[in-house]
N, C-alpha and C positions, 0 to 999 in steps of 0.2 A: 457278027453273031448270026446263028442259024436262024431264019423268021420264024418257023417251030419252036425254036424255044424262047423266042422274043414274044412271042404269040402266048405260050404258054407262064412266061413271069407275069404276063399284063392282067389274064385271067387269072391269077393268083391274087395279085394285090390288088383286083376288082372286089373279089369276094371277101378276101379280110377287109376293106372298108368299110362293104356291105354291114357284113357281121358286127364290126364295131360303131358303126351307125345306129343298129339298132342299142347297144346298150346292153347291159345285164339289167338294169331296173326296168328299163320298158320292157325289157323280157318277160322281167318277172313278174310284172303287172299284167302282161297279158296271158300268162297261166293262172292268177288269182283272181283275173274279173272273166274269163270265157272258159271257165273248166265244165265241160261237157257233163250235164248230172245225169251219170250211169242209172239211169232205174231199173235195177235187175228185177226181173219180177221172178220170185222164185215160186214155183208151183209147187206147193205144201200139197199131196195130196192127203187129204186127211182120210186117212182110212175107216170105214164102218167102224162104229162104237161098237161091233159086235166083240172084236178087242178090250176088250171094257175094263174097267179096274177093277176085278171082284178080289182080285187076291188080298184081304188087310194084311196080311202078315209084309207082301212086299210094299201094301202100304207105309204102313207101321215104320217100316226099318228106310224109307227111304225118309219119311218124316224125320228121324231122327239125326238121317246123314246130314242132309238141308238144314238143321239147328247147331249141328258139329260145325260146319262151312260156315255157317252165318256168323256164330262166335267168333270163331276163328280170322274171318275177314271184320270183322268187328272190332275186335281186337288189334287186330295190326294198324287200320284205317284211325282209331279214335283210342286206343291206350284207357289209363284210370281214368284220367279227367283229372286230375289232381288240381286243384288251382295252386299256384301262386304267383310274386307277385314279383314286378321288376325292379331291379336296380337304376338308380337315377341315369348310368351309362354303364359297360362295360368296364371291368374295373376300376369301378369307382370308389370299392373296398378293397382291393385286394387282388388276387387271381383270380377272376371268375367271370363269366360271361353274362349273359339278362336278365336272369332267373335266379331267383331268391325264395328260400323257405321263408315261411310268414313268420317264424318264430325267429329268425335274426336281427339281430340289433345293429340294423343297419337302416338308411334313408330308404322307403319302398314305394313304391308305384302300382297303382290299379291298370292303368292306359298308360298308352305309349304314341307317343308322335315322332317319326323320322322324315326326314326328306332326301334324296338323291338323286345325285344327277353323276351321270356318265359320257364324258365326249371316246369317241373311239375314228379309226382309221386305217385304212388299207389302201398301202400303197399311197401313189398319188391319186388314182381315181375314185375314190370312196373316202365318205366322212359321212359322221352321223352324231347323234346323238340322244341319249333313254334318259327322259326325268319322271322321277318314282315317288309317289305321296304316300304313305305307311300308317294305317293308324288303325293299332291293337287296343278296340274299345273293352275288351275282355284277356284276360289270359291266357284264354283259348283261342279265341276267332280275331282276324285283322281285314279289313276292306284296305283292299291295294289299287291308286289307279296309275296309269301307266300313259307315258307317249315315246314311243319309240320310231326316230326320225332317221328317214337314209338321202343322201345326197350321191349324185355321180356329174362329175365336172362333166365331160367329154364321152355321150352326148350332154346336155343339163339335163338334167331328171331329179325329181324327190317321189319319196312313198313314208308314207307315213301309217303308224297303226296306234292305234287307241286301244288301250285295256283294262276288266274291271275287271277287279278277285276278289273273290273271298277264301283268305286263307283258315286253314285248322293248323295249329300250333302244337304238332303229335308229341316232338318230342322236346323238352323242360327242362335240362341238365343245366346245372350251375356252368357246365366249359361246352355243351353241345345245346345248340336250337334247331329243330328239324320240324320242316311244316307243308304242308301238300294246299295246292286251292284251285280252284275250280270257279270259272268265268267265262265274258264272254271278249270278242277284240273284233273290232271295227278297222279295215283297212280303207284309206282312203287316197287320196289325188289320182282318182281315175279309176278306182276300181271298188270302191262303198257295198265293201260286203260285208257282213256280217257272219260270223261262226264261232263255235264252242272252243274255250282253252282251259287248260289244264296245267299246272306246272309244282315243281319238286324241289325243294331246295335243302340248304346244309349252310351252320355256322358254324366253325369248330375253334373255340375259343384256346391259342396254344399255350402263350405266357406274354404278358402285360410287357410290349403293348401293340401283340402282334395276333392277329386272326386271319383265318380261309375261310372265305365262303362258295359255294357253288350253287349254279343252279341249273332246271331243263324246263322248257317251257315249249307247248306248242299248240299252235291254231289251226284250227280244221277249215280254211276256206274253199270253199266249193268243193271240187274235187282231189282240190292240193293242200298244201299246209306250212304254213312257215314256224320251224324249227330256228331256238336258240338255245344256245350254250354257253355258260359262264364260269370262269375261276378267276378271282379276284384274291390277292392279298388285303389285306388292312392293316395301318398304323394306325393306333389309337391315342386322339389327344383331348381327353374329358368328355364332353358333349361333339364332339366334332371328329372326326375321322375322314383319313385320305385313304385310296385305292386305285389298285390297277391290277392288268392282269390281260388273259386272251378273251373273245369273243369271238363264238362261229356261230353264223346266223345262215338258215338256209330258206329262201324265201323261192316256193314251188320247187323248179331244179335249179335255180341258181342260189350258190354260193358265195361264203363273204366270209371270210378270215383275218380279222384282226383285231389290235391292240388296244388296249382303252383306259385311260383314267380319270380320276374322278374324287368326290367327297360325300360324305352324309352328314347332317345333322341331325342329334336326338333332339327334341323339345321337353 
C-alpha cells in the first residue's frame, strides 16, 4: 500500500479516537460549566427629555393598547381560574381524564400525589434515567421535582440535573390537561450551575385505557441550554399506569435520541 495513504488511514483513526475519547457527555459538560457570559453592553442612548411625553392623547391610547395586551396575555397564561376537583385516577368513572365538575357524583379529590419514573436508552452508548414527584396541592398549581440522570459507558461519564417547578394547571378538560411552569434546575457531576427553566406540557385523555402525553422543557445554563422533548403513550390500570415512547434531549450541542419506558403512580 502507498505510505501516503498508509500515513493518511492512521491520521484518520488517530482522530476518531480522539474524538470518541472525549465523549458527548464530557462534551457536554464542558459547554454547560465554561460557557463564556456574553455581556453585551448595549449603549441605550437615552435621548434629551426634550422629546418628552406631552402628547396625552398618544398617551391615552397607548394606555389602553398595554391593558388590550395585558388581558389578552392574561388570558391565554391563566384562563377562568375555574376550580375543580380530581378524580381518584383517570378513568376511574368512566371516559374521562383528571378533572371532574364539583357537581358530579363521583369519588373527588382536592390534591393529587403522583410519582414517575422513566428508564430510557440509546443505542448501546447511552442510558439514563428521569424520577418525577408530582403534587397538585391546589387545582390550579402543582410543585414538581425532578432528577434527570444520563450515563455513557465508553468513555464512563454521568451528568445529572436536578429540578423544581412550579406548575399552573391552564387547561381543566374532563379528556385534556394542559399546564405551563416555571423553575429553576441544578446541573451537576462537574459542572454545578444553576439557571432558569421553563416547560409546557399536554395530556390528552383518548378512550379508557389509553392516553398521549407530551412535553418541552428547557434550561438556560450559562450560555447554553439543555433542551427536552417527550411523547409518551399510556395504558391505564387504576391507580397505576405504564408508559413509553421517544425522548430527544439536547444538552448545549449534543444530542440524545431515544426510547424510554416507564410507570406512574397516583396516591
Amino acid at each position: 500500500m502507498n505510505p501516503k495513504i498508509t500515513l493518511l488511514l492512521l491520521l484518520c483513526c488517530f482522530t476518531c479516537a480522539l474524538t470518541n475519547a472525549q465523549g458527548k457527555l464530557n462534551k457536554a459538560k464542558e459547554e454547560l460549566s465554561s460557557g463564556s457570559s456574553s455581556s453585551s453592553s448595549s449603549s441605550s442612548d437615552s435621548s434629551n427629555s426634550s422629546n418628552s411625553w406631552d402628547d396625552d392623547e398618544n398617551n391615552h391610547f397607548e394606555q389602553i393598547l398595554n391593558d388590550i395586551i395585558d388581558q389578552i396575555v392574561f388570558g391565554i397564561l391563566f384562563g377562568d381560574m375555574e376550580q375543580k376537583y380530581f378524580y381518584d385516577y383517570p378513568y376511574a368513572n368512566g371516559s374521562h381524564g383528571e378533572y371532574a365538575l364539583p357537581e358530579e357524583n363521583a369519588s373527588l379529590k382536592s390534591m393529587k400525589l403522583m410519582l414517575s419514573n422513566t428508564f430510557f436508552a440509546s443505542g448501546k452508548e447511552f442510558y439514563g434515567n428521569d424520577v418525577k414527584l408530582n403534587f397538585r396541592f391546589m387545582r390550579l398549581l402543582g410543585v414538581e421535582v425532578n432528577h434527570l440522570h444520563f450515563f455513557e459507558k465508553i468513555p464512563k461519564s454521568e451528568l445529572g440535573i436536578n429540578s423544581l417547578m412550579l406548575n399552573y394547571y391552564r387547561v381543566r378538560e374532563k379528556m385534556v390537561t394542559a399546564f405551563w411552569g416555571v423553575g429553576v434546575s441544578h446541573v451537576i457531576h462537574g459542572v454545578d450551575k444553576i439557571g432558569f427553566t421553563y416547560q409546557v406540557g399536554i395530556d390528552v385523555y383518548l378512550k379508557k385505557p389509553f392516553s398521549l402525553s407530551t412535553l418541552w422543557k428547557q434550561s438556560f445554563i450559562n450560555n447554553s441550554s439543555v433542551n427536552e422533548f417527550k411523547l409518551h403513550a399510556r395504558y391505564h390500570l387504576n391507580r397505576f399506569s405504564v408508559h413509553g415512547g421517544f425522548n430527544r434531549y439536547k444538552l448545549g450541542s449534543v444530542e440524545i435520541n431515544s426510547m424510554g419506558i416507564g410507570f406512574d403512580y397516583r396516591f
